[in-house]
N, C-alpha and C positions, 0 to 999 in steps of 0.2 A: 702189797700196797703200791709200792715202786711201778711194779707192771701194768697194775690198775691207770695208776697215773700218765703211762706212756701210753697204752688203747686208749684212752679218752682226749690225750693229745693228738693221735693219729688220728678218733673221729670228729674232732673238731679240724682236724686239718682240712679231711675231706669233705665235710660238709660244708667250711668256706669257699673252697671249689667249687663243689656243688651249686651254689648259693649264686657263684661268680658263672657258670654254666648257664645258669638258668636265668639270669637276666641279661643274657647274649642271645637267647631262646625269643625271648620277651622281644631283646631289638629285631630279630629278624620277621616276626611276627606283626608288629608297630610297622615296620619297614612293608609290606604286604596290604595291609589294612588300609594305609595312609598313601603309598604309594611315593614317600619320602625316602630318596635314596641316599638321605644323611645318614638315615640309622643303618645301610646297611653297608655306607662309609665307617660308622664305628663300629659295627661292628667287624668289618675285617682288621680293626685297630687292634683287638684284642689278639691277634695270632701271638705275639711274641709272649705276654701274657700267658698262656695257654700254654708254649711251650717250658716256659718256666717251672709250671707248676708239675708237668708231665717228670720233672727233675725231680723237684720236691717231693714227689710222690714216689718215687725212685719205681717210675714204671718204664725206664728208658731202659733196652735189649740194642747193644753197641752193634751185635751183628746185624740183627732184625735192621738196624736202625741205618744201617750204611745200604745194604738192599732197598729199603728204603727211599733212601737220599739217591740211589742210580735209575730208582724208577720215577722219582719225579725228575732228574735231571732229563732225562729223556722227553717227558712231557715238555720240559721247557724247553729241549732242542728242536721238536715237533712245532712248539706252537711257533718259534721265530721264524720255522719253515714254511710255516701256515700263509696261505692268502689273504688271512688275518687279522688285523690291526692290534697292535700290543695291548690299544687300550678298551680291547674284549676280550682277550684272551686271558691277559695277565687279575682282570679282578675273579675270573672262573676260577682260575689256579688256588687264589688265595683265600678262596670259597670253601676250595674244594680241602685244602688244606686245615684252614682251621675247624672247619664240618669232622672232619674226622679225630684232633685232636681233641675236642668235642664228645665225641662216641668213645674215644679212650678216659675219658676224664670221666663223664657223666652218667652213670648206670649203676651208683650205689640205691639203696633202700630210700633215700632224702628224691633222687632221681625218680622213681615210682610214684612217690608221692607228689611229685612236683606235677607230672606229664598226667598222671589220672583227674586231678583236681584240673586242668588244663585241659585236658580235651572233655572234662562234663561242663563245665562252665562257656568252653567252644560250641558243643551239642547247642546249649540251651542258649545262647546269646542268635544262633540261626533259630531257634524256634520262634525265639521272641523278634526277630526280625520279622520273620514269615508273618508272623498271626499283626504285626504292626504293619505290615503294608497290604491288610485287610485281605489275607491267602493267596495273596498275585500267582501265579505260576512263576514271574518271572523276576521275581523279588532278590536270588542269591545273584543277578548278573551288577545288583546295584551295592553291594555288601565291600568289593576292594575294587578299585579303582581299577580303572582300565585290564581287567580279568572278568570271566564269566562264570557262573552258576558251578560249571565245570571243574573248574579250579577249587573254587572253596569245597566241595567233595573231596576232589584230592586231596587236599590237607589236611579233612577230616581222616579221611584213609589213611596218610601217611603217617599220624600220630597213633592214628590207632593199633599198629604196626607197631612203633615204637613201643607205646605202650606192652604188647602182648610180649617185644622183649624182655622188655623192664621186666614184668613178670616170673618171664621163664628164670632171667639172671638172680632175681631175689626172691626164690620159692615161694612168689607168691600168686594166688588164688585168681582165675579169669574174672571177674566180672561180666555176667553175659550180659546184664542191662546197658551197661555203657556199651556195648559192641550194640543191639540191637538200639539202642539210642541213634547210635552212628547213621547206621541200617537205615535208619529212618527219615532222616536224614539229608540222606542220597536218594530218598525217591521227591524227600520235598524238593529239591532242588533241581528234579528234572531232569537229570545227566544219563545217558544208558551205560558207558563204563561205572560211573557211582555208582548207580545199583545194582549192579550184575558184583562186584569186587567187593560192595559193602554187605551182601547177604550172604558170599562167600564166606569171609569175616568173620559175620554173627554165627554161620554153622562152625565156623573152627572157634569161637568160645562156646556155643553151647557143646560141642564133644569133648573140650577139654578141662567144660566145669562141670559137665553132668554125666559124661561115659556116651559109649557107643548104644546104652539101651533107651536114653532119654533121646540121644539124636536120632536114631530112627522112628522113635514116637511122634520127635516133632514133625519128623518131615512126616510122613501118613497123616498127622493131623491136618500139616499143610496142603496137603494135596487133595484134602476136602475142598477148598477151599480154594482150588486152581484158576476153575475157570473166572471168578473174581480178580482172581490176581492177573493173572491173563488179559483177562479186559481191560483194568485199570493199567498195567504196564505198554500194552501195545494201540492203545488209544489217548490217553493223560497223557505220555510222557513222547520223551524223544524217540521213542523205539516204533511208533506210528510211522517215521520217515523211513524203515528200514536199517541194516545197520551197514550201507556205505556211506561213506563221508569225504567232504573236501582231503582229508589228509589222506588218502593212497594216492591224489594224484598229483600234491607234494610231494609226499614219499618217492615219487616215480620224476619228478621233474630234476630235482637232486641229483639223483642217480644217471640220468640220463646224458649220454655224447663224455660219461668221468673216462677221463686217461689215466696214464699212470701215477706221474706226478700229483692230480687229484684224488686218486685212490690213497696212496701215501700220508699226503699233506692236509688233506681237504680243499674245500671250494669258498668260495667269496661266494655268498649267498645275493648279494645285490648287485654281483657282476654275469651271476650264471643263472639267477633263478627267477623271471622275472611273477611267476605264478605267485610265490613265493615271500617274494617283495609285496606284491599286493595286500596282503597279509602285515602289512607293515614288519615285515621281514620272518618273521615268525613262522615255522615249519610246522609246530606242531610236533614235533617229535624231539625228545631230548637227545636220542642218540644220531641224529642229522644235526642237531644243533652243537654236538660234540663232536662229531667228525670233522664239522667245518672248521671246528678253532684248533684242533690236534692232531686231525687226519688218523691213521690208523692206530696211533697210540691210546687214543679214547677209545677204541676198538676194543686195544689187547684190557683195555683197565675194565669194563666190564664184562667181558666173556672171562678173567682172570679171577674175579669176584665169584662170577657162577661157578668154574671150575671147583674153586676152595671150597662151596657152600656144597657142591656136590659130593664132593670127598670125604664132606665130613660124615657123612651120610644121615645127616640129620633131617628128618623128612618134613619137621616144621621151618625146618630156616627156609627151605627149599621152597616150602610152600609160600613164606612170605618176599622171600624176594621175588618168586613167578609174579605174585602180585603186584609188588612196585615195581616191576620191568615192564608189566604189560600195562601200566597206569603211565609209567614213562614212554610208553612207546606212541602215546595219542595225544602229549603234551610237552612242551617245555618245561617242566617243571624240576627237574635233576638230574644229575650227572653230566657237570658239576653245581651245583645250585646251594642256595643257603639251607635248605630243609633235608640232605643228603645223610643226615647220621643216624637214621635207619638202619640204610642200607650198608652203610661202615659199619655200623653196631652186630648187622648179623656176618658181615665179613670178618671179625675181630672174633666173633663165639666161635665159630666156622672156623677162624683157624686155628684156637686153643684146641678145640677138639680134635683136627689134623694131627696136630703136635703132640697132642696127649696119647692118640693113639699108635704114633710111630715109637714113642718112646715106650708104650706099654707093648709094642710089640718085641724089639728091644733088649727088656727085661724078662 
C-alpha cells in the first residue's frame, strides 16, 4: 500500500512537469503564430524553473553534469569571442539550454499524448486554413508572420519527429495516418524540402507500423501511379524551378575571403555579408546562423550530436536526425532555436544507449 502510494506520488510529480512542459511548448508555439517575442521572453523565464525540477526528479548525474557545465562554458567563451552582439547570442544560449532541459524533462507517456493530439490538431488547423483561403497555393506563406509556407512544413516535420520519439521511448504504436496527414500537408504547402522529408517520414511509419511486406506493397502500388505524381510535383509545386536556390549562394557568400579568426569565432553577418543582409540578415541555414554567434563551437556541438547518435548504432535515430539536419540546413530554424528538443531528445536516447552498451560490454 505504502509503495502504491509513493508510485502515484512520483506520477503525479511528473505529470505536473509534464503539464508545466507543455505549456512552455504552447508559449513557444503562440510566440511563432503571432510573431510576439514576449512569449518567447517567457518563455526563456522558465530555465531556472526547469532546472529545479531536473533536481526534483533526482535526474541530475553530478559527473555527466560538470561535462556539461565545461561544454557550455566554452560556448559562452566563444560567443564573447564572437563578432557578435551579446544581445543575440546570449537569448540562443538560453534557448538552447532550456530546449534541452526540456527533452530531459518531457518524454514520459502524458508527453505522447500531449505532442500527438498536437500535431493532428496542427495537420488540421493547415487544412482548414487551406480550404478557407479558397485552395490558394499560396495560403501557408499567410499562416505566421513574417515566415513562409516553408517553415510551417518544418514545424510540421519537426514535431512529427518528435512524435515518432515519443513513440519509440513509450512503446508505443506509429500511427501512419498522422504521418501521412503530415505528408499531405507538405505538398499543400508547396515547399520541395516538405515534401521530399515528409514522404520520407510517412514511409518510416508505414515500415514501422506495418513490416517490410506492407511497405514494399505500398511503394509498387505507388509507382502505379508515378507518372501522376510526377506531374503534379514537378509542375504545381516548387520543384517546376528546379532544385537550386538562393541559399548556395548565401551558403558560398558566408564562407567566402573567412580567415582564421573567423573560422574560429564566426563573422558579423551585416558587416561581411552584404548578399545576405539583403535577406534582412537571414542566411537560410541554421548552421551559418550558428557559426556566426559561436564560431567553431556550434561546429563541435552538432558534428558532437551526430557522432553519439552514430555510435549508438541505432539506425532510426540516425535516420531522424539526417532529417532534421538536412531540414536545418535550408533554414534558420535550429540549432540553437526554440523548437530544438527533437534533436536533444534523440541525442539523450543516443547516449543511454552508448552508455548502456559500454557498461554491457564491461560486464
Amino acid at each position: 500500500m505504502r509503495e502504491m502510494k509513493v508510485r502515484d506520488l512520483i506520477i503525479g510529480k511528473q505529470n505536473f512537469f509534464s503539464f508545466f512542459c507543455f505549456f512552455q511548448i504552447l508559449l513557444a508555439i503562440v510566440f511563432v503564430m503571432s510573431g510576439n517575442g514576449l512569449f518567447l521572453n517567457i518563455f526563456s523565464l522558465f530555465l531556472p524553473f526547469n532546472i529545479l525540477f531536473l533536481f526534483l526528479m533526482n535526474k541530475i548525474n553530478y559527473k555527466e553534469s560538470f561535462l556539461f557545465f565545461i561544454f557550455l562554458f566554452l560556448l559562452v567563451v566563444f560567443g564573447v569571442l564572437s563578432p557578435v552582439s551579446m544581445s543575440i547570442w546570449v537569448p540562443s544560449l538560453i534557448l538552447a539550454l532550456n530546449t534541452f532541459l526540456i527533452a530531459l524533462i518531457f518524454n514520459n507517456n502524458l508527453a505522447f499524448r500531449f505532442i500527438y493530439f498536437l500535431l493532428f490538431f496542427a495537420n488540421c488547423f493547415v487544412v482548414f486554413k487551406w480550404y478557407q483561403s479558397g485552395f490558394l497555393s499560396w495560403f501557408g506563406d499567410e499562416l505566421m508572420p513574417g515566415k513562409s509556407r516553408n517553415i510551417v512544413s518544418a514545424y510540421l516535420i519537426i514535431f512529427q519527429i518528435y512524435y515518432f520519439i515519443l513513440c519509440d521511448i513509450n512503446s508505443k504504436k506509429i500511427n501512419a495516418f498522422l504521418s501521412f496527414f503530415t505528408f499531405l500537408n507538405c505538398i499543400l504547402l508547396f515547399g520541395r524540402t516538405g515534401i521530399v522529408l515528409g514522404f520520407m517520414l510517412f514511409l518510416f511509419a508505414v515500415y514501422k507500423r506495418y513490416g517490410k511486406v506492407f511497405f514494399i506493397g505500398l511503394l509498387t502500388l505507388g509507382s502505379m501511379f508515378l507518372g501522376v505524381i510526377y506531374t503534379y510535383i514537378f509542375t504545381q509545386t516548387n520543384f517546376e524551378r528546379g532544385l537550386d536556390s538562393p541559399r548556395s549562394a548565401l551558403f558560398r557568400e558566408y564562407f567566402m575571403g573567412v580567415n582564421q579568426y573567423d573560422f574560429f569565432f564566426g563573422r558579423n553577418i551585416l558587416q561581411c555579408c552584404s548578399l545576405i543582409t539583403s535577406y534582412t540578415g537571414n542566411p537560410h541555414n541554421s548552421f551559418i546562423l550558428g557559426h556566426s554567434q559561436f564560431g567553431i563551437m556550434h561546429t563541435i556541438t552538432f558534428i558532437f550530436i551526430f557522432l553519439v547518435v552514430i555510435l549508438s548504432r541505432k539506425i532510426e535515430l540516425v535516420f531522424l536526425l539526417f532529417i532534421l539536419y538536412f531540414r536545418y540546413y535550408f533554414d534558420t530554424i535550429g540549432m540553437f532555436s526554440v523548437f530544438d528538443i527533437p534533436i536533444f531528445l534523440i541525442f539523450i536516447q543516443a547516449y543511454k544507449s552508448v552508455i548502456l552498451n559500454r557498461d554491457f560490454k564491461r560486464v
